[in-house]
Each structure stands twice: as structure tokens, then as C-alpha cells.
C-alpha positions in Angstrom: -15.3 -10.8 -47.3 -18.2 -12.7 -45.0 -15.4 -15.1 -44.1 -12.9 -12.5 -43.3 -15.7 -10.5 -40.8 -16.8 -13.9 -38.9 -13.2 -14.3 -38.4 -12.8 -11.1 -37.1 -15.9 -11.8 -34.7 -14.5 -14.7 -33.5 -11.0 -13.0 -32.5 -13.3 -10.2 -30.7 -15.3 -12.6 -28.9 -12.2 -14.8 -28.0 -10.8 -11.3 -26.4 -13.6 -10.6 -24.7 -14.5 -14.0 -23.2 -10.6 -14.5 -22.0 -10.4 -10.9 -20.6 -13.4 -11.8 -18.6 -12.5 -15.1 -17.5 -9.4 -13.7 -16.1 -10.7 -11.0 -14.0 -13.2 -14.2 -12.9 -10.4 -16.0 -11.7 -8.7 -13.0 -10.0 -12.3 -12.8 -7.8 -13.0 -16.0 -7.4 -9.9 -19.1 -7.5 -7.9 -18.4 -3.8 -5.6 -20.4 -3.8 -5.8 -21.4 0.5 -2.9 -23.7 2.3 -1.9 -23.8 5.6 1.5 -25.3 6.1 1.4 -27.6 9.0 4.7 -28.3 11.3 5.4 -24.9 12.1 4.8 -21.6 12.9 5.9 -17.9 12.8 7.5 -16.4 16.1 8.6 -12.9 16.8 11.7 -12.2 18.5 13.0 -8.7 19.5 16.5 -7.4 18.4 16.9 -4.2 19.7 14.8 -0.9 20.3 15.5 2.6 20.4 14.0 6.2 20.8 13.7 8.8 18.1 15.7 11.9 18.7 14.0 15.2 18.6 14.5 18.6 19.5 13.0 22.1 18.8 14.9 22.1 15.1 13.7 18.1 14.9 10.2 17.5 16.0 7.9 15.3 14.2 4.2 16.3 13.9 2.4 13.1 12.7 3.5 10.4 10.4 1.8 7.4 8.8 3.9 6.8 5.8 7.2 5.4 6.6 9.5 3.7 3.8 13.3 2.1 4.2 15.4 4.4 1.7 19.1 5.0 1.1 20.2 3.4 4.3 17.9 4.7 7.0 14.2 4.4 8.0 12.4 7.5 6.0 9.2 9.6 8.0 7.2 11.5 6.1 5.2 14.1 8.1 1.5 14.4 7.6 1.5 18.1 9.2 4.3 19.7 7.4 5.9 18.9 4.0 9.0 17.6 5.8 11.2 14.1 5.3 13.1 13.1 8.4 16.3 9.8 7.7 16.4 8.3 10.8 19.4 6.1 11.3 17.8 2.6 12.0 20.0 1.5 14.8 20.3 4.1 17.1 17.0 7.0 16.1 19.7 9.9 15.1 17.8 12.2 12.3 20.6 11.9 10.1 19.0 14.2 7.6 16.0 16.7 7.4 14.4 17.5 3.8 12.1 20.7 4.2 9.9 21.2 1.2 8.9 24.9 0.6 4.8 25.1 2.1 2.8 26.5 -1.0 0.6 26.1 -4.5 3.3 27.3 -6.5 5.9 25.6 -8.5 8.4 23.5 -5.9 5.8 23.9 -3.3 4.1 21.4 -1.6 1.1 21.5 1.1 0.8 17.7 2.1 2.8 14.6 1.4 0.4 11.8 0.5 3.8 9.3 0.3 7.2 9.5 -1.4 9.1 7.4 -3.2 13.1 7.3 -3.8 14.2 6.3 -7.2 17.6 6.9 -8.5 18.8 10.1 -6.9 14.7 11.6 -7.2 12.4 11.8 -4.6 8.9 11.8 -5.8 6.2 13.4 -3.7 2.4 12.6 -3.9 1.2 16.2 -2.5 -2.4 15.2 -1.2 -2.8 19.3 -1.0 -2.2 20.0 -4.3 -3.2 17.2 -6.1 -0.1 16.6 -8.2 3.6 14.6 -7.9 6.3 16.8 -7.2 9.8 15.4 -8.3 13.4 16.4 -6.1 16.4 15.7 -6.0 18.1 14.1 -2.9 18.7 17.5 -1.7 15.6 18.4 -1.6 16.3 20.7 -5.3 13.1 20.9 -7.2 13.3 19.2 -10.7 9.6 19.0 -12.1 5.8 18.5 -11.2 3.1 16.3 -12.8 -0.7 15.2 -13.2 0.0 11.5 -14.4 -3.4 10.7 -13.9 -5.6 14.2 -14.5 -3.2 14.8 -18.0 -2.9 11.3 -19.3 0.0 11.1 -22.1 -1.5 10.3 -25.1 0.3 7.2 -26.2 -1.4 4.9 -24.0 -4.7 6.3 -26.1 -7.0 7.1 -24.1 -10.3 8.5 -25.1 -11.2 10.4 -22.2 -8.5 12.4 -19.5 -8.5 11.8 -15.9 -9.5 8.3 -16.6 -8.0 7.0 -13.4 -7.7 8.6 -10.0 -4.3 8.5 -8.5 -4.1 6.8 -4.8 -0.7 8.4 -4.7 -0.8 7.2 -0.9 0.2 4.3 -2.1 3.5 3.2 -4.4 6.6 1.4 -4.6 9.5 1.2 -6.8 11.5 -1.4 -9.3 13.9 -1.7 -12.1 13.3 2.2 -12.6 9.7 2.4 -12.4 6.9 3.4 -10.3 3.8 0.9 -9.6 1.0 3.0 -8.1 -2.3 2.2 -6.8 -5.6 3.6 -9.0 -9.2 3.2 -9.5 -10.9 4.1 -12.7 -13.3 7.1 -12.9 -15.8 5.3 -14.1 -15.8 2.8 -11.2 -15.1 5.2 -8.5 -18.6 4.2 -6.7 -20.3 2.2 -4.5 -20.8 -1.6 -5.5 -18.7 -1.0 -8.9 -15.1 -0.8 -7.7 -14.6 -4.3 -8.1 -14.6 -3.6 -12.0 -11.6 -1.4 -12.0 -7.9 -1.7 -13.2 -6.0 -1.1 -10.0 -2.6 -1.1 -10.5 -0.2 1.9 -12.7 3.2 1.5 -13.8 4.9 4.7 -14.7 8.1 5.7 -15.9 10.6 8.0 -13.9 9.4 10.7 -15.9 5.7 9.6 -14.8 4.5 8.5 -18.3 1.9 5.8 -17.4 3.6 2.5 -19.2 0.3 0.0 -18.4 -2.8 -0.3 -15.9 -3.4 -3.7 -14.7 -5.1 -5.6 -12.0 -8.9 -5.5 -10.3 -10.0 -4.7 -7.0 -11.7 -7.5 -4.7 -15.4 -8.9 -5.3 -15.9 -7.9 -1.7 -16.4 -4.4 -3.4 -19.4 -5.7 -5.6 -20.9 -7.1 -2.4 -21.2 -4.6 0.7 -20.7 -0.8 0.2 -17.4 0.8 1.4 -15.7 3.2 0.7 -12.4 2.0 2.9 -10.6 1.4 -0.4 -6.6 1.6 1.1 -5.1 -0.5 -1.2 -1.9 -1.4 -0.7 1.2 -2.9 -3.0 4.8 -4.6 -2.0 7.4 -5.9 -5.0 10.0 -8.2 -4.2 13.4 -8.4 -5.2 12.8 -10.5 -7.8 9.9 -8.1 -9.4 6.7 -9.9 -7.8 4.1 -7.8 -7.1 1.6 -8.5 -3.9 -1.9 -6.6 -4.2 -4.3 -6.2 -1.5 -7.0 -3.9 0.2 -8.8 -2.7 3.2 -11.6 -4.8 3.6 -10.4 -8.2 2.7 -7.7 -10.8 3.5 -6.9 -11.9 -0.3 -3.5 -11.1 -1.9 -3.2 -10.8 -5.4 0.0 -11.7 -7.0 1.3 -10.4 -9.8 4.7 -10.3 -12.3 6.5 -7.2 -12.7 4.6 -6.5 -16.3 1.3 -7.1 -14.2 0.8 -10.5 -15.6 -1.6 -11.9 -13.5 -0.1 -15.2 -11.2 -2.8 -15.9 -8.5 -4.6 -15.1 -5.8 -3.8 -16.5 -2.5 -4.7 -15.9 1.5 -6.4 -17.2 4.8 -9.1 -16.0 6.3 -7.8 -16.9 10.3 -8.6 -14.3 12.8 -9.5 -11.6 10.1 -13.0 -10.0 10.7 -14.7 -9.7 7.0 -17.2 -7.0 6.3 -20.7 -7.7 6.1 -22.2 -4.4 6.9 -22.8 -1.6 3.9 -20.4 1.7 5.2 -21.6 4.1 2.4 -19.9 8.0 2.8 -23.1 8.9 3.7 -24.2 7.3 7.0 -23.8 9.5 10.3 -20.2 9.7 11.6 -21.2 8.0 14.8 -22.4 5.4 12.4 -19.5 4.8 10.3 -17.1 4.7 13.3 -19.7 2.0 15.5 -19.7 -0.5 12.1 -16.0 0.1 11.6 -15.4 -1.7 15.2 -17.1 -4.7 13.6 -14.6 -5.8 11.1 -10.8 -5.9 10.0 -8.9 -3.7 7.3 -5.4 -4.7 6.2 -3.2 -2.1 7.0 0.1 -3.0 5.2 1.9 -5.3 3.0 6.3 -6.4 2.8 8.4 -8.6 1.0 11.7 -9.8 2.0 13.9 -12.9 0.9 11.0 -15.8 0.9 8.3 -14.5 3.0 5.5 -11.9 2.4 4.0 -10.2 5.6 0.5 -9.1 5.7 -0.1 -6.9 8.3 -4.2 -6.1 9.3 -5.6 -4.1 12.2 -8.8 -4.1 13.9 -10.2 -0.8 15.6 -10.9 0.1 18.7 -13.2 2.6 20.7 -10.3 3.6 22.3 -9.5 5.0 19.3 -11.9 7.6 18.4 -11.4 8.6 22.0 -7.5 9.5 21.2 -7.2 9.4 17.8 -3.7 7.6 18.4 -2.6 4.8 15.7 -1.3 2.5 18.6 -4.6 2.1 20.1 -5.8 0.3 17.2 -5.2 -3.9 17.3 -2.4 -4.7 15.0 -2.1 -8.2 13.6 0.6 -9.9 11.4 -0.5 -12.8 9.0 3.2 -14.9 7.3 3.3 -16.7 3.9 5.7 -17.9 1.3 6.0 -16.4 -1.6 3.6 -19.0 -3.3 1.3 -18.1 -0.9 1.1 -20.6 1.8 0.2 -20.0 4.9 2.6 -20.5 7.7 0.5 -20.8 11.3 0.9 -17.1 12.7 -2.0 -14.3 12.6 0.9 -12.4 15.5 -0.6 -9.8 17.8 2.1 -7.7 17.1 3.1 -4.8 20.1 2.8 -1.8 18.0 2.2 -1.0 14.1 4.7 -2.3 11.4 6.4 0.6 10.1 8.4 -1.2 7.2 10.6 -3.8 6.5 14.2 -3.5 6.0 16.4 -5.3 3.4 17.5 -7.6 5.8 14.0 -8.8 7.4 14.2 -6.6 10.4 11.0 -5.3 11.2 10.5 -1.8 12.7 7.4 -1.7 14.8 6.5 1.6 16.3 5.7 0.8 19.7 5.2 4.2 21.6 3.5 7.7 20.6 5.1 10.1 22.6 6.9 13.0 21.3 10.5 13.1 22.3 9.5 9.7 23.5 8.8 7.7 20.3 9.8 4.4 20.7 10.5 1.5 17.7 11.0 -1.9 18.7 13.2 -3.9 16.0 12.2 -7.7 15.4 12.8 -10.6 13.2 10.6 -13.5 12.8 11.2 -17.0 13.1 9.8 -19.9 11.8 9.9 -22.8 14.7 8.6 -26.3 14.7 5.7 -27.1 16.5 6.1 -29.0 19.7 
């Protein structure tokens, strides 16, 4: 019986000491290589102008996704979806969503996702995932992370809180971004699972992943974490205040870290929720936050901003700095850090990337590029 116990102990310690080595390595080994010989280019195909109209107008949009065929706005103001065709700005189709609490309602879309014939909302106003079909038919609402299913056994609901901001699809699941309760605070978010698959009927399947020792280091509360798959079920992990990608397999098997620091601007003040507004928006000149992340064919595009006063004067997106770092899909680092002319919208399957150029209603402008990888002279 002693035997069979010290066994036992040994297994749990084994467990333990593995499970923390690996969250060691997810913090600490960056994998770091430059590729020498060339570098990244960007090169313009085309550009067009949104259409709008009195029936058609767009308030404000940040979260913009390449569904079914077209480029995909979802407006911050009203609980709209706009399909603009990608080659010439035509709203080929308008989705309004009913304003409301009730059932089919929805206040604010967080983000969306498209994922066989369902869209899914993440309704920032009511806290909850509303599910549609393509016609904008309502189908069913959910809490995935308020009313946890209790086959993943969980000892406490609302263990994790939702970044529903943040998602993307593959093979018939939903990978979300989410921070554990528990490690929802200053200097402890570093020690949180980060990542949620869920079914189409959003059942969380696994929690995976951890947030970036930068967390454990300065206090911020600029979380923004953001998540790309590839085709071929990779997933790419980063946040706000730091340049590291963390790579993942489509089970959220952990691969490696990887990234370069180049003209990236690392935080090294504490921005606690607490300090003055006039505060918080002085220190937030002072560094960079990654803005976006794509994957298409061999490359991964990390896209980063830096803020400017400008800014807080107009409250306009395009007056921040937008920068565009290119690797492999190893990781390596091919010479680039791009000023880019505008912010990177998305990515489409075919490695054109839609830049939003110009913020004028009935004058919005996107600027379609590729990018090219050219030797060095």
C-alpha cells in the first residue's frame, strides 16, 4: 500500500513539474531569427471606395473578417453586418439584427464569426453569443463562459471571461480568446489559460495556452489578445503589449514561441485602470501594442501600432502608426517592420491585403496590396 501511494506521488509530482516547465518555456525560450538576403516589400494592386447611401451608411467599424466571398464590417454603433464585394466596394448584402435584451436581439457586436451557414455574434451589450443563420434568422443564444457545461468539470461557473472580441474558426470549431477569473488582475494575468475551443453548439471542448510574462512584470490592463489559424490548423497567439507569437496546433498543443523585437516599443511603465485618464493616454504614447494577427499560404503577418496625440484629438483609427512585421510559419523573421499607409483590415485567401486607408463617410477608401519578398541589393 506504501508503495502504491509513493507511486502515486511520484505521478503527481511528475504532472506538476512538466505542467510547469511548460508554461516556463512558453515565457521564457523565443525562438529569434532573422533571415538575411531579403526582405518584405509592399506593392499596391488596386483600391476602391466603399458605397454608401442613406439605406447603407456605416457608423464605426473595428472588426472586419473575409467571409463567404466578400470583406465582412461589423458596425460598432448599430447591430448591423455589411458584405462588401472586395473588388469594387458594392454592399452586396446588409444583415440588420433586431436592437434589444430580448431573445434575437442584440445591442453591440463585439465580433462575429461565419461557420457553416451560422453567424455567431459576441453581443458586448448583452453579454452573451447570439447564433443566426446567413439570413440573419435567429437560431439560439448562449453564456459559454458565465454557464460552463458540466463535462469539462469545473468546480466553480464563470471560470473564464469570454474576450468574444476576439475568435476565429476551423474544422467546425470556434477558438476564442479568455482569461481565467481568478487571474483577471494586475501582475497575475500571465498565469492564465488563454485560449477556448468550442463546438458549433458552444460547448467549451479544452482551454489552453498562457498569456505573456510581460503581464507578471508591469501592470496593464491593455490585454487585446489576438488569434489567427492557418489552413493547415496552426494557431498564432499574441497580445497587446508584447511582440512574441505563440504557436500552437489545432488541439492547443503547445509548438513554440517565436518573434523580433525590431522597431517595436516594449512597455516599461505600470498602466493600472486606476491612474488619471490624462495619465493613461500620456504613458500609452510611450510604447507599442500589436494590433492584429493573419495567416496565409507560408507567411504570418503581425501587424502592431503605436499611438499618437493626434489621436486623442480625433479619436480616428488612421491617426494611429501602423506597422507590419513578416515571418514564416516557423517563425523567422524576414527583414520588414512596413510602415504600412493605413490599418490592415484582414487578409484574404489569396494574400491580398485590405488596408483601410481613408476615414471619410461616403468616402472610405481601402487600398489592396500584396507583399513581396525581394533580394537585397
Amino acid at each position: 500500500m506504501k508503495h502504491k501511494f509513493y507511486v502515486i506521488f511520484i505521478l503527481i509530482t511528475y504532472v506538476l513539474l512538466s505542467s510547469c516547465e511548460r508554461i516556463k518555456d512558453e515565457n521564457t525560450n523565443v525562438y529569434e531569427n532573422i533571415l538575411t538576403g531579403k526582405h518584405i516589400e509592399l506593392e499596391m494592386v488596386s483600391n476602391f471606395i466603399i458605397e454608401e447611401n442613406s439605406n447603407q451608411f456605416i457608423g464605426t467599424f473595428l472588426f472586419v473578417k473575409h467571409r463567404m466571398g466578400s470583406l465582412v464590417l461589423a458596425d460598432y454603433l448599430n447591430p448591423i453586418l455589411f458584405f462588401i464585394d472586395k473588388t469594387n466596394g458594392k454592399v452586396r448584402k446588409i444583415i440588420k439584427f433586431k436592437f434589444g435584451k430580448g431573445p434575437g436581439e442584440v445591442i453591440k457586436i463585439g465580433s462575429f464569426e461565419i461557420l457553416n451557414d451560422k453567424i455567431y455574434i459576441s453581443d458586448m451589450g448583452n453579454f452573451r453569443w447570439s447564433v443566426f443563420d446567413t439570413s440573419g434568422n435567429f437560431i439560439f443564444t448562449a453564456r459559454p463562459f458565465s454557464d460552463l457545461p458540466k463535462k469539462i468539470n469545473e468546480k466553480q461557473k464563470g471560470k473564464y471571461v469570454g474576450n468574444g472580441n476576439i475568435m476565429d474558426i476551423y474544422e467546425n470549431k470556434i477558438y476564442n480568446c479568455v482569461i481565467e477569473t481568478e487571474y483577471n488582475r494586475d501582475l497575475q494575468q500571465q498565469n492564465s489559460k488563454a485560449i477556448a475551443i468550442l463546438d458549433s453548439s458552444l460547448n467549451i471542448i479544452k482551454v489552453f495556452g498562457r498569456y505573456d510574462k510581460i503581464f507578471g512584470e508591469v501592470k496593464s490592463y491593455f490585454i487585446n489578445p489576438q488569434i489567427t489559424i492557418s489552413e493547415d490548423g496552426y494557431i498564432y497567439f499574441t497580445q497587446a503589449p508584447t511582440y512574441r507569437i505563440y504557436k500552437y496546433d489545432k488541439d492547443g498543443n503547445y509548438i513554440k514561441t517565436f518573434g523580433v523585437k525590431g522597431k517595436f516599443r516594449i512597455i516599461d511603465k505600470d498602466i493600472p485602470s486606476n491612474l488619471p485618464i490624462s495619465e493613461i493616454m500620456t504613458r500609452t504614447l510611450q510604447f507599442s501594442v500589436s494590433d492584429a494577427i493573419f495567416t496565409f499560404k507560408s507567411f504570418v503577418l503581425h501587424q502592431f501600432l503605436d499611438r499618437t496625440e493626434k489621436l486623442y484629438e480625433t479619436r480616428d483609427l488612421l491617426d494611429n502608426n501602423y506597422y507590419l512585421k513578416v515571418y514564416d510559419k516557423n517563425g523567422n523573421y524576414f527583414q520588414s517592420d512596413i510602415k504600412l499607409p493605413g490599418w490592415l483590415m484582414t487578409v484574404d485567401n489569396d494574400g491580398l491585403l485590405y488596408i483601410y486607408e481613408k476615414n471619410e463617410p461616403g468616402n472610405r477608401q481601402i487600398g489592396v496590396y500584396r507583399i513581396k519578398l525581394v533580394d537585397d541589393l
